[in-house]
C-alpha positions, 0 to 999 in steps of 0.5 A: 907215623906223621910227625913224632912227638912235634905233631901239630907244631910248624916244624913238624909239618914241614918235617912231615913233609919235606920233601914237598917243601924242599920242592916248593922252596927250590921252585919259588928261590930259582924263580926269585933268583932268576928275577932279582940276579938276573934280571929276568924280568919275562918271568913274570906272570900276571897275578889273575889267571893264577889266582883262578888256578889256585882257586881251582887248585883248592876245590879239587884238592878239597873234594877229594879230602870232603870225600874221605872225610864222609868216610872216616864220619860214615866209619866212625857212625857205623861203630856207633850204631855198634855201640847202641846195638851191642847194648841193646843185645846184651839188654834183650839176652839178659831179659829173655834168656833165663838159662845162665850157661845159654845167656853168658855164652851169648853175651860172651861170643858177641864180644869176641864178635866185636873184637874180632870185628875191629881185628879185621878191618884193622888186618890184624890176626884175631887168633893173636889178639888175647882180648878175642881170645879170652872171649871164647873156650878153646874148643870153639877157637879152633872151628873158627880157625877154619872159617873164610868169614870169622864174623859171620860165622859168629852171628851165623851161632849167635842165630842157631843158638836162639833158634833152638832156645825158641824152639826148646820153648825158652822164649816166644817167637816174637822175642826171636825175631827181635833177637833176629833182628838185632843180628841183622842190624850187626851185620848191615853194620859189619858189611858197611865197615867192609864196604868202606875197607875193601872199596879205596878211593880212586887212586888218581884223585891222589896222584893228579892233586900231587902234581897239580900243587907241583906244577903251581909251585912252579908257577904261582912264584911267578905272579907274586915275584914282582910285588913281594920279591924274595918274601916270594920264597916263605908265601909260596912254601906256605900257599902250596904246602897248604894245598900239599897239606889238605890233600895229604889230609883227604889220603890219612883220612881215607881208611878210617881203620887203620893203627894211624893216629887219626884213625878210629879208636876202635880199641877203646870203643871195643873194650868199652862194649866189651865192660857195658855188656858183661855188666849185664851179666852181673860181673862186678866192674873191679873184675872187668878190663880197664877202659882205654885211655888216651897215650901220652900224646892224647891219641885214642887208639 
């Protein structure tokens, strides 16, 4: 977890990331060293060709952070078509379905659908979350236990259940195929949520941008020692733990499922379907869960 209760402060990033800043320092004290002490004057480097290294440096280093900020926005764009489509479920039950039992559980199931979709791309055990739990009888649960795709056996019945309500004449087939079609929006939602999930960045992005700063630490000192002399030692910590730090950003940003604090909010924008949709079904607020507010540091979870 990045920084603590000083997140966002100078000492927290240097915290963050110390050992990079220790790197930085020692390149940038042992050039200054070598120059002021002992006359070293053949470590000078001109400052052009690494200004166009740096300049290099910082566009490699942030296309790989705008890649996994398209991500984190296509994840986070996702859930929100989840928001619009659940409210659009629960509006299409309520107006078509007139028996309560069928019209509960299908409200009803489909919070567990969204709850027990935030658990799994969260890798965390559905069958240990109570909020899943609680959606579902205790007959139901232990079918589900068995199923390779929890998620897609929940709309698999969400589809069985109104297929045999149109067919018991509950509703026309026109109403099913909307209802069908609300189904399939879920799971284009649900497979792009995977797809993100399950296909990681090329991990050399990462492991080429880390040595790139590296290797400029070593020698971006090296250009600006004859002009700013021991100044050399805090603007190269500050140039390169900037490029340190930008890449660090692309690597936090690049699940945007995960319990990190930059990740999305996937608790509250459950617990949020979870109250919009029952108050469909007539259930009073002051008998609902609360929403989800953020902690005492302002992270949303």
């Amino acid at each position: 977890m990045m920084m603590g209760g000083r997140r966002g402060s100078v000492l927290g990033l240097l915290g963050w990331q110390w050992k990079k800043s220790i790197v930085f320092t020692l390149a940038a004290t042992a050039v200054v060293a070598g120059h002021k002490l002992l006359g070293m004057t053949t470590m000078e480097l001109p400052t052009l060709p690494m200004a166009v290294v740096g300049g290099a440096l910082g566009i490699f280093v942030s296309f790989r952070t705008n890649s996994a900020y398209d991500r984190w926005w296509e994840g986070r764009k996702l859930w929100g078509r989840m928001i619009n489509t659940s409210r659009h479920w629960a509006s299409q039950v309520v107006a078509y379905v007139k028996d309560e039992g069928h019209k509960e559980r299908l409200v009803m199931r489909h919070v567990a659908y969204v709850h027990a979709l935030r658990c799994l791309l969260r890798q965390q055990d559905p069958f240990a979350d109570d909020e899943f739990l609680e959606s579902l009888p205790d007959e139901d649960l232990e079918h589900l236990k068995t199923e390779s795709n929890l998620t897609h056996t929940l709309l698999e019945r969400q589809l069985t259940e109104t297929t045999e309500l149109s067919t018991q004449e509950h509703f026309d087939e026109f109403r099913l195929s909307n209802l069908d079609l609300s189904l399939r929006h879920l799971l284009d939602i649900q497979g792009g949520c995977e797809r993100i999930k399950k296909t990681p960045m090329p991990p050399g992005y990462g492991f080429i941008a880390d040595r790139l700063v590296v290797a400029f630490s070593f020698l971006f000192p090296m250009s600006i020692v004859g002009d700013l002399h021991w100044y050399t030692i805090p603007i190269t910590l500050l140039v390169c733990l900037s490029f340190a730090l930008i890449s660090e950003v692309g690597r936090v940003l690049e699940d945007p499922f995960t319990m990190f604090y930059n990740g999305l909010p996937l608790s509250a924008i459950s617990r949020m379907i979870e109250v919009n949709v029952r108050q469909r079904l007539g259930v009073p607020r002051a008998d609902l869960p609360p929403m989800r507010e953020p902690t005492e540091r302002g992270i949303l979870m």
